[in-house]
PDB file of N, CA, C and O in Angstrom:
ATOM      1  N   UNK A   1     -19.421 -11.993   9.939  1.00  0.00           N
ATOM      2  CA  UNK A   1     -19.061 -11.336  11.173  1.00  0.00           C
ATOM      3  C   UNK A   1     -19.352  -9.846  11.030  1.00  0.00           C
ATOM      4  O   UNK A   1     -18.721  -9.158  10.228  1.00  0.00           O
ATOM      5  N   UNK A   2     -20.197  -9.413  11.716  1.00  0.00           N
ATOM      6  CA  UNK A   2     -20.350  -7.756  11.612  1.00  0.00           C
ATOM      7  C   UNK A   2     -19.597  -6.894  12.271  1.00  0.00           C
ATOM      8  O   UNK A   2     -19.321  -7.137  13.446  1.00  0.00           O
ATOM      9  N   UNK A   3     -19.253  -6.048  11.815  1.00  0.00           N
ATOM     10  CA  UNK A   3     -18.376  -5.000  12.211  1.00  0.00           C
ATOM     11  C   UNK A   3     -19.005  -3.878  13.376  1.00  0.00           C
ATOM     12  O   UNK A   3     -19.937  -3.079  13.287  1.00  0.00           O
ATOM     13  N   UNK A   4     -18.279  -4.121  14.241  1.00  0.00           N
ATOM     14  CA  UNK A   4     -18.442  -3.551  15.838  1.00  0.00           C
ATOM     15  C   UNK A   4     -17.757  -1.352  15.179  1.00  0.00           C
ATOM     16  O   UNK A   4     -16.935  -0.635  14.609  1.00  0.00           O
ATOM     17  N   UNK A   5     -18.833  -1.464  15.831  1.00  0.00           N
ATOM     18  CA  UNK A   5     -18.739   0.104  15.709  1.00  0.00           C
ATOM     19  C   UNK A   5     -18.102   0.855  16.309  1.00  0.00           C
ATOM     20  O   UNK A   5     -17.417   0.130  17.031  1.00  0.00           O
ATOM     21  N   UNK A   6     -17.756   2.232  16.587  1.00  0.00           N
ATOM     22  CA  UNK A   6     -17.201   2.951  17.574  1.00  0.00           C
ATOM     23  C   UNK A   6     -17.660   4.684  17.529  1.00  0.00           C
ATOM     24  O   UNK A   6     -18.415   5.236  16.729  1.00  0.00           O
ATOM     25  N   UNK A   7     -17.112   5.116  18.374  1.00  0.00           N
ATOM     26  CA  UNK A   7     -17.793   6.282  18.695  1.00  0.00           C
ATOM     27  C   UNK A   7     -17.274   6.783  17.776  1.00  0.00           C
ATOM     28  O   UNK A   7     -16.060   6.636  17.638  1.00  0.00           O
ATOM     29  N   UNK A   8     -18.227   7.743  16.597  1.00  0.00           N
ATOM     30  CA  UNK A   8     -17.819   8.617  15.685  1.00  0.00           C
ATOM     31  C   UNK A   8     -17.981  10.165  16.562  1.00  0.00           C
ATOM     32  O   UNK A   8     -18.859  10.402  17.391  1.00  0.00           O
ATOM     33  N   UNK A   9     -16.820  11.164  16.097  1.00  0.00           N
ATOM     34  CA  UNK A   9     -17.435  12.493  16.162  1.00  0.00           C
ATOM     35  C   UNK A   9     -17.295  13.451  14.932  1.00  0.00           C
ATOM     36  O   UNK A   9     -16.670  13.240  13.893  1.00  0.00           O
ATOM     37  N   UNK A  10     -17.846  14.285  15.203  1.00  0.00           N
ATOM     38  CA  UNK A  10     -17.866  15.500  13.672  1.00  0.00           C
ATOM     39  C   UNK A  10     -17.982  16.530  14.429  1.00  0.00           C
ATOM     40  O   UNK A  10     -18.823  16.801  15.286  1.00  0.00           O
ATOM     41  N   UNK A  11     -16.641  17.358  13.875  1.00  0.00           N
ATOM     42  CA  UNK A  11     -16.102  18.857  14.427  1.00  0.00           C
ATOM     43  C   UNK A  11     -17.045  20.326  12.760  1.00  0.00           C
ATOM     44  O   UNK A  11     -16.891  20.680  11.591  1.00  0.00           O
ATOM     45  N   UNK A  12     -17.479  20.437  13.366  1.00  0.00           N
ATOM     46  CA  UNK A  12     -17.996  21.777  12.417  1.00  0.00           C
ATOM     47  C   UNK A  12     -17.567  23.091  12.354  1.00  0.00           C
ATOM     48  O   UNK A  12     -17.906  23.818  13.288  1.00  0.00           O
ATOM     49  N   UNK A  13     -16.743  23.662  11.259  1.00  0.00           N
ATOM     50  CA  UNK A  13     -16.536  25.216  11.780  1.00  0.00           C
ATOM     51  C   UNK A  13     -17.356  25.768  10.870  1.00  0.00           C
ATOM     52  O   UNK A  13     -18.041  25.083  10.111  1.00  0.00           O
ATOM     53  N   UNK A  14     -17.349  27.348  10.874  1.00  0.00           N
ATOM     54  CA  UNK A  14     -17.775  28.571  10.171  1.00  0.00           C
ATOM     55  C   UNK A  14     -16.618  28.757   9.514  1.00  0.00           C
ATOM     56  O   UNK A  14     -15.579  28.562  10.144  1.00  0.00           O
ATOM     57  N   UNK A  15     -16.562  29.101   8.356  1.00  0.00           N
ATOM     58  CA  UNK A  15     -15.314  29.662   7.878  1.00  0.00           C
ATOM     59  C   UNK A  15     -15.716  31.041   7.742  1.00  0.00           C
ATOM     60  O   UNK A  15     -16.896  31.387   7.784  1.00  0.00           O
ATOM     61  N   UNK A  16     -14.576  31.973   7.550  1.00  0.00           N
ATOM     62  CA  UNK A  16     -15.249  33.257   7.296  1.00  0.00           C
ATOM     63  C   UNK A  16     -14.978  33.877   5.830  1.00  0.00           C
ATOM     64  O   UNK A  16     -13.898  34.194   5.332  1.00  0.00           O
ATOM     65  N   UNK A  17     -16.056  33.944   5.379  1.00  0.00           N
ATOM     66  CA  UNK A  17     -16.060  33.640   3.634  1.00  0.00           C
ATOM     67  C   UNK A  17     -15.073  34.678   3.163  1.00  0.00           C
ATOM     68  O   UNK A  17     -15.369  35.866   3.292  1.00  0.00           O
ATOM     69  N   UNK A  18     -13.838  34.296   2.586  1.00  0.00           N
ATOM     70  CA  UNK A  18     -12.567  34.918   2.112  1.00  0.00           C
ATOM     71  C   UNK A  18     -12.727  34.182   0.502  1.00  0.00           C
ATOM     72  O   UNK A  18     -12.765  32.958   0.377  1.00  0.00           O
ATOM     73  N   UNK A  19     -12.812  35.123  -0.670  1.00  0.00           N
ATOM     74  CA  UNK A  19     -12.744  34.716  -1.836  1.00  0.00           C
ATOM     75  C   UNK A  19     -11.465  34.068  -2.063  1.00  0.00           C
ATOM     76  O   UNK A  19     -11.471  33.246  -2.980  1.00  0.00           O
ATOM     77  N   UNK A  20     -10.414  34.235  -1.472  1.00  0.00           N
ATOM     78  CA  UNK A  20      -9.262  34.146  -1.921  1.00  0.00           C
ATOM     79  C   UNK A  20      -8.565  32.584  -1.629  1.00  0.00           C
ATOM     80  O   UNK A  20      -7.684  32.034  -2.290  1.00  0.00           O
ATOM     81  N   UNK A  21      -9.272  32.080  -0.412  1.00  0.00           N
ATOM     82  CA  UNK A  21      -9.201  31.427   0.636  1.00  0.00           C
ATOM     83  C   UNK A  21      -9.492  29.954  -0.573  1.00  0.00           C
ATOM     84  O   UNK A  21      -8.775  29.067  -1.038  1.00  0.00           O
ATOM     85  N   UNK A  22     -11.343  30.460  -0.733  1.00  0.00           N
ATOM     86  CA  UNK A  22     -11.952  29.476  -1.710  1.00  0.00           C
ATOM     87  C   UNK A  22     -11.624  29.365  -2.854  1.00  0.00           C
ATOM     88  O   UNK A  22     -11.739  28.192  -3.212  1.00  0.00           O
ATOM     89  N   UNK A  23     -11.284  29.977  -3.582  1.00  0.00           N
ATOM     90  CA  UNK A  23     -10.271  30.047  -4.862  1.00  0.00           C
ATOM     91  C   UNK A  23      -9.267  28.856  -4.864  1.00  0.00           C
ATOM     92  O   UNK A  23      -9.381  27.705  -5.287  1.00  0.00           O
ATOM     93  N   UNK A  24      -8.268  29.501  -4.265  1.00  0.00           N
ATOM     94  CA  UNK A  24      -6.893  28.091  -3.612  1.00  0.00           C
ATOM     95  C   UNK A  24      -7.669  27.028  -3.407  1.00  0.00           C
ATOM     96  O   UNK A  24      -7.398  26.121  -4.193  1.00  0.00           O
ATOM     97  N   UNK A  25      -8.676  26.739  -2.531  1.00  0.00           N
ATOM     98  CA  UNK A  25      -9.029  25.423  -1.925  1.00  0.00           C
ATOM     99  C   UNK A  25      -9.605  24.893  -2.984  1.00  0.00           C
ATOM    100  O   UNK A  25      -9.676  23.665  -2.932  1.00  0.00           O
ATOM    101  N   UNK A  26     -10.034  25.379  -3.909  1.00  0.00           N
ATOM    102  CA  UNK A  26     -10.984  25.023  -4.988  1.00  0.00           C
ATOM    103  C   UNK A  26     -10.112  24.213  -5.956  1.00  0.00           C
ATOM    104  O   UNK A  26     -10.252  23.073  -6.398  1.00  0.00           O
ATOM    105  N   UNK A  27      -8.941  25.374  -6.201  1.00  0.00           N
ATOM    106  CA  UNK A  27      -7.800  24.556  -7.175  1.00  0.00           C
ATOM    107  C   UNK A  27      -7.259  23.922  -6.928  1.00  0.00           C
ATOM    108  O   UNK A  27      -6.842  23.187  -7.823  1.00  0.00           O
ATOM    109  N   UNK A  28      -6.813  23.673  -5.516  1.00  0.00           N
ATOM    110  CA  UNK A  28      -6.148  22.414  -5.123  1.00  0.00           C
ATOM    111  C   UNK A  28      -6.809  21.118  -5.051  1.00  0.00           C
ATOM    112  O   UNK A  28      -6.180  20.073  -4.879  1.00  0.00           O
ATOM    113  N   UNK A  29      -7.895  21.171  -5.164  1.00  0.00           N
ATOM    114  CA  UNK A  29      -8.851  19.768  -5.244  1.00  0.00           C
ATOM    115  C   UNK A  29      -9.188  19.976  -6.076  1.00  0.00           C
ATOM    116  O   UNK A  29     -10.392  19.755  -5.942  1.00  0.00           O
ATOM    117  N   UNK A  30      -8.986  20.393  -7.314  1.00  0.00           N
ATOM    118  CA  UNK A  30      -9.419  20.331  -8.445  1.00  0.00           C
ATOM    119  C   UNK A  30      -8.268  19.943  -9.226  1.00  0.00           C
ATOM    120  O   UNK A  30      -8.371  19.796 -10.444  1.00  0.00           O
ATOM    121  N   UNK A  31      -7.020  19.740  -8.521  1.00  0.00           N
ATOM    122  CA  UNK A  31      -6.107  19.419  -9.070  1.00  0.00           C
ATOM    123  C   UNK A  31      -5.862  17.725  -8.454  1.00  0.00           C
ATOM    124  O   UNK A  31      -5.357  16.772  -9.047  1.00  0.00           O
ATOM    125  N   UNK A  32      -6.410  17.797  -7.101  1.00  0.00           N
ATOM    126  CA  UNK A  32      -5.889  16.385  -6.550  1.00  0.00           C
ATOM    127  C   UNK A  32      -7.317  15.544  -7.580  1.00  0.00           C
ATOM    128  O   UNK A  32      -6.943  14.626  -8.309  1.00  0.00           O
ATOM    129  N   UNK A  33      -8.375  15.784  -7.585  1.00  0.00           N
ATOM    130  CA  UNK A  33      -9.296  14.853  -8.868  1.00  0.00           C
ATOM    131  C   UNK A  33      -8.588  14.600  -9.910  1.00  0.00           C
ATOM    132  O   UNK A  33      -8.631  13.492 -10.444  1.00  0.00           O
ATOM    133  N   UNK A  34      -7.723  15.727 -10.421  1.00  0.00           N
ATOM    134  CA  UNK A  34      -7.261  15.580 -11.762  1.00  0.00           C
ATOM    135  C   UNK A  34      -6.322  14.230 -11.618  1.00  0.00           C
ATOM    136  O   UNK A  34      -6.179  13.249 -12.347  1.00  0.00           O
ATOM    137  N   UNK A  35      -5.665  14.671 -10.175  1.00  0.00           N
ATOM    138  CA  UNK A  35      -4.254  13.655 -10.740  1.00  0.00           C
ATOM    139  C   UNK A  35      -5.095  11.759 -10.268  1.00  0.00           C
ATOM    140  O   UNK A  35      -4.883  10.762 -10.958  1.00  0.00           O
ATOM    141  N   UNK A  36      -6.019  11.765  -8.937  1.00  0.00           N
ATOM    142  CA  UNK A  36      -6.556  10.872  -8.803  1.00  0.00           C
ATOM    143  C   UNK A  36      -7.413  10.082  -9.597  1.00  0.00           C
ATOM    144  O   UNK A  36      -7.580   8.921  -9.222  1.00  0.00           O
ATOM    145  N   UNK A  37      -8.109  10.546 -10.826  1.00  0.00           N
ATOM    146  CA  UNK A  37      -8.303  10.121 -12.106  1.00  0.00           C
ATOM    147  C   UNK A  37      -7.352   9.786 -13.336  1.00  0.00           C
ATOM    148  O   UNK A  37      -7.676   9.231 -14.386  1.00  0.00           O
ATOM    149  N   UNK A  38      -6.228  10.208 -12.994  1.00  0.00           N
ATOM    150  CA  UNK A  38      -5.152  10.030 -14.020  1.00  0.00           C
ATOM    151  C   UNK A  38      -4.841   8.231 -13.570  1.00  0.00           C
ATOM    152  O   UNK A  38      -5.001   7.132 -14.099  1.00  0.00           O
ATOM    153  N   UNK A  39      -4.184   8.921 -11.962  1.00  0.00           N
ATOM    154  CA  UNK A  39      -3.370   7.683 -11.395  1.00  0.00           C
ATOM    155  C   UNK A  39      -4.798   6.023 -11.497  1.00  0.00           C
ATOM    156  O   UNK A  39      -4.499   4.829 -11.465  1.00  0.00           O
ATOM    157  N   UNK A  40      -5.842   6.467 -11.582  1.00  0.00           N
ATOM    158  CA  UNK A  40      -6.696   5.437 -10.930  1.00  0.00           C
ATOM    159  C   UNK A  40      -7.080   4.920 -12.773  1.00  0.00           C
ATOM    160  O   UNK A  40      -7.034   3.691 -12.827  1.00  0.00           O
ATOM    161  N   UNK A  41      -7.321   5.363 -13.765  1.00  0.00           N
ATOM    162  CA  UNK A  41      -7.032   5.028 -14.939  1.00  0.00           C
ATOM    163  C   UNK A  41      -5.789   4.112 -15.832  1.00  0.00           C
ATOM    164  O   UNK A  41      -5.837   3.266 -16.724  1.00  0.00           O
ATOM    165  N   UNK A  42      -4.740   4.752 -15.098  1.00  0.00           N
ATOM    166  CA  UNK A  42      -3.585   4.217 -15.451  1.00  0.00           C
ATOM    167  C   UNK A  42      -3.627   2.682 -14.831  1.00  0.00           C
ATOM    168  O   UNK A  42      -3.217   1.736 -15.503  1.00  0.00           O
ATOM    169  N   UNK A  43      -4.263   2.478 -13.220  1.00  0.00           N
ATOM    170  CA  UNK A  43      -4.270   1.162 -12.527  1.00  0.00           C
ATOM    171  C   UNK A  43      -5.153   0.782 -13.514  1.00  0.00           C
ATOM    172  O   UNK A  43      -4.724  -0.149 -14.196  1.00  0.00           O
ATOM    173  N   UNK A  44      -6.176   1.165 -13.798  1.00  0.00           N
ATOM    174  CA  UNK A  44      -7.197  -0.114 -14.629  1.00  0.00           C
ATOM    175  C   UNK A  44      -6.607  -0.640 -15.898  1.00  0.00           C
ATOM    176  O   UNK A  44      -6.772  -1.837 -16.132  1.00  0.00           O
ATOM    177  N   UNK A  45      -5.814   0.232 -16.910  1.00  0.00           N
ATOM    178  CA  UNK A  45      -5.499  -0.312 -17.777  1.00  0.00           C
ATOM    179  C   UNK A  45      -4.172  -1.265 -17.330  1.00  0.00           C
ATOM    180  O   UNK A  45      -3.991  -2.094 -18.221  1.00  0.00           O
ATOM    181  N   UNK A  46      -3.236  -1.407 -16.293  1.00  0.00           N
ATOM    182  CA  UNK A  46      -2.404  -2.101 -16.304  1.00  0.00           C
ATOM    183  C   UNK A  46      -3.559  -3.329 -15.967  1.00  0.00           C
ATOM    184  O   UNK A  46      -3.869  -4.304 -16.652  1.00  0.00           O
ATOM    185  N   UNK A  47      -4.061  -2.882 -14.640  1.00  0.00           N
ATOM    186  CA  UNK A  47      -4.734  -4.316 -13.964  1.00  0.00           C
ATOM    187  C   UNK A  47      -5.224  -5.399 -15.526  1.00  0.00           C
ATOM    188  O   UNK A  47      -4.999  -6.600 -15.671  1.00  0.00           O
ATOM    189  N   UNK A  48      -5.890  -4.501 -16.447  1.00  0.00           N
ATOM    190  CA  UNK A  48      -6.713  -5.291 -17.825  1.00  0.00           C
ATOM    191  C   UNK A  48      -5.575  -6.165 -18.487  1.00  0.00           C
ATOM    192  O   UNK A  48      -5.664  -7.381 -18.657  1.00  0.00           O
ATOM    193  N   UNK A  49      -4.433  -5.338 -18.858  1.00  0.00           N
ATOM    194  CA  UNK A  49      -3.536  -6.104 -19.332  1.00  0.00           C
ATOM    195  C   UNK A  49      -2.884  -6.961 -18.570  1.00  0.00           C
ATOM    196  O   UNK A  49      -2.149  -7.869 -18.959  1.00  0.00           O
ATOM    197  N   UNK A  50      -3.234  -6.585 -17.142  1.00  0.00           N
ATOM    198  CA  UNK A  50      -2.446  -8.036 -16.385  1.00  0.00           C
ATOM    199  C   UNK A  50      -3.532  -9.129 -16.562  1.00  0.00           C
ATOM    200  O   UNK A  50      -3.009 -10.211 -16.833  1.00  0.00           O
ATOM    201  N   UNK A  51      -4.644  -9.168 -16.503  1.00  0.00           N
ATOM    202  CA  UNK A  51      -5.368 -10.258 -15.809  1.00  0.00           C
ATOM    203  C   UNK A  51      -5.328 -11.103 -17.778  1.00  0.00           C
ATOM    204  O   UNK A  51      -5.775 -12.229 -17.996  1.00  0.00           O
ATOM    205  N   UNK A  52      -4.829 -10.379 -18.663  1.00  0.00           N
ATOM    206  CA  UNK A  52      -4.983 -10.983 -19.551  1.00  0.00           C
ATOM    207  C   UNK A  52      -3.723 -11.983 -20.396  1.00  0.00           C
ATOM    208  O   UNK A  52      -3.797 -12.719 -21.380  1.00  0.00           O
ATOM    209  N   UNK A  53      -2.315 -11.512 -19.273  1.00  0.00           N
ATOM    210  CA  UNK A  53      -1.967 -12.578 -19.890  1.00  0.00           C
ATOM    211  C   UNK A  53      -1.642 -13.869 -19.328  1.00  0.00           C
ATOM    212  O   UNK A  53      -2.287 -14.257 -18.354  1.00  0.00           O
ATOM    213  N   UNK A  54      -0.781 -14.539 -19.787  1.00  0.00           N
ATOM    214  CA  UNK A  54      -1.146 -16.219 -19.490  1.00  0.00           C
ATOM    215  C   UNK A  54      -0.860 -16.485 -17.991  1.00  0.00           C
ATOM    216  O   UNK A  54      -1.689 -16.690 -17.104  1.00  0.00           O
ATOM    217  N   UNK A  55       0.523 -16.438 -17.895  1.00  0.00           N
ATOM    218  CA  UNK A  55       1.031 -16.459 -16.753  1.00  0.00           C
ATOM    219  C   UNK A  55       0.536 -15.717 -15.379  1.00  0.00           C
ATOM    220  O   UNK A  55       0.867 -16.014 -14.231  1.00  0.00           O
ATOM    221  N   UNK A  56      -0.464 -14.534 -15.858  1.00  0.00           N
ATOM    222  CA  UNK A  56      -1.793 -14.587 -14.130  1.00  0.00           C
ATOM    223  C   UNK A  56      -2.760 -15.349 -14.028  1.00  0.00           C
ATOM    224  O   UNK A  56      -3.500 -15.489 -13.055  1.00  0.00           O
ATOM    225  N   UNK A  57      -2.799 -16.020 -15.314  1.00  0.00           N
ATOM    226  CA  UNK A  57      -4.272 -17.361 -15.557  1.00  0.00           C
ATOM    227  C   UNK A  57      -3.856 -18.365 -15.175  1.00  0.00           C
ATOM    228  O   UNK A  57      -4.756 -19.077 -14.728  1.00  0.00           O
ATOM    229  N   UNK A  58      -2.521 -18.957 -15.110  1.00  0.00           N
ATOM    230  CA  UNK A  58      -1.495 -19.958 -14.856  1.00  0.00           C
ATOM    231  C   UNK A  58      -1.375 -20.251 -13.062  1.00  0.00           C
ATOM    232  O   UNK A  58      -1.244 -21.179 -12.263  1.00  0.00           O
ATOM    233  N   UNK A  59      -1.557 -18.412 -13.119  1.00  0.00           N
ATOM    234  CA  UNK A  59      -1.086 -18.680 -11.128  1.00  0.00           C
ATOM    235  C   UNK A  59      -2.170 -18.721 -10.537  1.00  0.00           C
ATOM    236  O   UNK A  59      -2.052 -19.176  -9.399  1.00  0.00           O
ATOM    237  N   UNK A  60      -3.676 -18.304 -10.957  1.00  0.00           N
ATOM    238  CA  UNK A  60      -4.889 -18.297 -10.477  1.00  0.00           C
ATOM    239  C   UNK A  60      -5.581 -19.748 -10.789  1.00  0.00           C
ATOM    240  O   UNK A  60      -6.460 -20.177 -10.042  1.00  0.00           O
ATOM    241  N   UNK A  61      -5.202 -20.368 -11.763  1.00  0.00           N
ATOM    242  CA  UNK A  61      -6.015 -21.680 -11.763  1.00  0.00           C
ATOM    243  C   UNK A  61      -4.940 -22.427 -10.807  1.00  0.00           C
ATOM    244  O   UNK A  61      -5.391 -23.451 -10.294  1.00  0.00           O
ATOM    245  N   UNK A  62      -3.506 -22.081 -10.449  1.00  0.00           N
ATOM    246  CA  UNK A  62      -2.960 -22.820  -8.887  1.00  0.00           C
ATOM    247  C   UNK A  62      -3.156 -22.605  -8.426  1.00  0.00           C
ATOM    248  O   UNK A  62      -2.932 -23.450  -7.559  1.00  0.00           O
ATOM    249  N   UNK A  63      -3.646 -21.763  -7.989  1.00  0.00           N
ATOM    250  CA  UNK A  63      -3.583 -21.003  -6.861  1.00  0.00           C
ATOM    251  C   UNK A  63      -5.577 -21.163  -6.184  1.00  0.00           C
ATOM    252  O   UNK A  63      -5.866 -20.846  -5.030  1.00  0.00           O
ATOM    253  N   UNK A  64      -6.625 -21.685  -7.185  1.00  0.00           N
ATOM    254  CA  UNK A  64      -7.482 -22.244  -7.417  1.00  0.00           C
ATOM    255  C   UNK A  64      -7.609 -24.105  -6.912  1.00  0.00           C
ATOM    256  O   UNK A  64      -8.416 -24.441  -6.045  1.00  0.00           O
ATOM    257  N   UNK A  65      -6.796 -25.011  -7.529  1.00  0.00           N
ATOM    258  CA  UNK A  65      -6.426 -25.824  -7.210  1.00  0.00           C
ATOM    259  C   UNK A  65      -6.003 -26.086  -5.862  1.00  0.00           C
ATOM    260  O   UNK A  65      -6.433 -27.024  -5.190  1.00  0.00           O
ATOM    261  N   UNK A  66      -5.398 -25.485  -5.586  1.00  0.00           N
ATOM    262  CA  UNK A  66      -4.588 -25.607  -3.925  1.00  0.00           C
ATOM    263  C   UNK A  66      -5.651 -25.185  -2.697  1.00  0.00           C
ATOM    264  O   UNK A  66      -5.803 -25.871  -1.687  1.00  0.00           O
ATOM    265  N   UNK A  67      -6.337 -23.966  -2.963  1.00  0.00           N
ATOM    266  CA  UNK A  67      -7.442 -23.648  -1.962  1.00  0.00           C
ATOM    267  C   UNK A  67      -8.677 -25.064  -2.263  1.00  0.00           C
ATOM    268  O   UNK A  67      -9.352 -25.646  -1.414  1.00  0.00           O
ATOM    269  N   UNK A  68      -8.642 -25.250  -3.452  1.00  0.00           N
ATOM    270  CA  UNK A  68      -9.623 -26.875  -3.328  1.00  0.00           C
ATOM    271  C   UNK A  68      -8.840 -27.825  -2.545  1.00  0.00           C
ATOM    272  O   UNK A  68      -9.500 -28.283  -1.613  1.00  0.00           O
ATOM    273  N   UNK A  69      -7.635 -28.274  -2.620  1.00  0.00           N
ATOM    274  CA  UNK A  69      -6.967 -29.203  -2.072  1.00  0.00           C
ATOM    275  C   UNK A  69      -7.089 -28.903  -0.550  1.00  0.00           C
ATOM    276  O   UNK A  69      -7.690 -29.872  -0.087  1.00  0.00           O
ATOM    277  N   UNK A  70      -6.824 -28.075   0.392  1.00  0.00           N
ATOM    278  CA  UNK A  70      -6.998 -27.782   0.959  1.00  0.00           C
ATOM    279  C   UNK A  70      -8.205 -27.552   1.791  1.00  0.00           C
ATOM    280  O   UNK A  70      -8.020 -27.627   3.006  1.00  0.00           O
ATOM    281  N   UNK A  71      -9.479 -27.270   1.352  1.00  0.00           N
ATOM    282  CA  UNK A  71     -10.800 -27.592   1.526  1.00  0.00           C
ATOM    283  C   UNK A  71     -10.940 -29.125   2.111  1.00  0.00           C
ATOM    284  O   UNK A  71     -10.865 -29.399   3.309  1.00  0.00           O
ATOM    285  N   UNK A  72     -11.250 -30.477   0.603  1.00  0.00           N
ATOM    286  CA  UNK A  72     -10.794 -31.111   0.947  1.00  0.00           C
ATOM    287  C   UNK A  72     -10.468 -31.713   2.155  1.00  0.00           C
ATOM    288  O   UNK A  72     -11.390 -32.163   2.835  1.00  0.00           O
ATOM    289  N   UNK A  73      -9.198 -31.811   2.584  1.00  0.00           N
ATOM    290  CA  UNK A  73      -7.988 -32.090   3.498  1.00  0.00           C
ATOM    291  C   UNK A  73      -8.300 -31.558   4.801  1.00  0.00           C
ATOM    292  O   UNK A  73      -7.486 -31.477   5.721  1.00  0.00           O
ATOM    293  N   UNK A  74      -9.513 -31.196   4.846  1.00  0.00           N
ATOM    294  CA  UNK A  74      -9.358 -29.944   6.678  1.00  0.00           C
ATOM    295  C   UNK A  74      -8.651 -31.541   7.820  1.00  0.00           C
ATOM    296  O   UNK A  74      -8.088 -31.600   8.913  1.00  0.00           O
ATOM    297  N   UNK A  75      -8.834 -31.971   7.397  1.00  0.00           N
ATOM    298  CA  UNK A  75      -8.510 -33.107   8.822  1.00  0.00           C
ATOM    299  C   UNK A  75      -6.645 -33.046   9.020  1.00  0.00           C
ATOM    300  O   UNK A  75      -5.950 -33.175  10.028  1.00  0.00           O
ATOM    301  N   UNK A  76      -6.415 -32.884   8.100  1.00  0.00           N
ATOM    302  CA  UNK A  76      -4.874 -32.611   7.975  1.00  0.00           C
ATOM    303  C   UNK A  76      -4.123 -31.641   8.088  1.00  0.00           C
ATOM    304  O   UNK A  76      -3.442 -31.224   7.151  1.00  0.00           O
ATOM    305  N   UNK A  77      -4.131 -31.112   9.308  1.00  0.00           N
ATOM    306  CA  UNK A  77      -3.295 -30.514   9.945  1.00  0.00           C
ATOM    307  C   UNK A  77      -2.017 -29.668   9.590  1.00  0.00           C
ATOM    308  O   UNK A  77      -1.658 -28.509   9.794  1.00  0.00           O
ATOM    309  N   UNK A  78      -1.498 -30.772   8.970  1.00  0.00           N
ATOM    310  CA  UNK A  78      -0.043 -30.293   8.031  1.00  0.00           C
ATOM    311  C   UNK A  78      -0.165 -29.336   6.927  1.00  0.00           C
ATOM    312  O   UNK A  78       0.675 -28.491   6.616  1.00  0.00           O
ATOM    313  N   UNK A  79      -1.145 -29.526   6.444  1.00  0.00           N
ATOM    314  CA  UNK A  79      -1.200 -28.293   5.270  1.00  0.00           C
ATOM    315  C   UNK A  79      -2.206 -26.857   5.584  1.00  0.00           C
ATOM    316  O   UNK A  79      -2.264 -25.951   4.753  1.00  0.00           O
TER     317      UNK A  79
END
């Protein structure tokens, strides 16, 4: 199914070049990378240690099983 579009717009200003201005703006996104690489690191190593132990292998091969059962079964209504 393709995704129906919509009217984009884009607002443009001039800024008026203030060293002081770009400085701040600079460090503050240089601080939100910092922490968005921290936080997005920290998810991968939990996600690794989740997918590795038993009990998410346990709920994915049910959870595997049941979408087959289900396949299957389309005539049946009830499930």
């Amino acid at each position: 199914m393709a995704k129906t579009s919509s009217p984009s717009f884009v607002l443009s200003l001039e800024l008026k070049k203030n060293p002081l201005l770009f400085s701040v703006a600079f460090d503050e996104l240089e601080i939100c990378r910092v922490i968005y690489n921290t936080v997005l690191g920290k998810y991968l190593k939990l996600e690794k240690q989740m997918k590795r132990e038993k009990r998410y292998k346990k709920l994915i091969r049910q959870l595997k099983a049941v979408s087959k059962k289900l396949e299957k079964n389309e005539q049946n209504k009830a499930l």
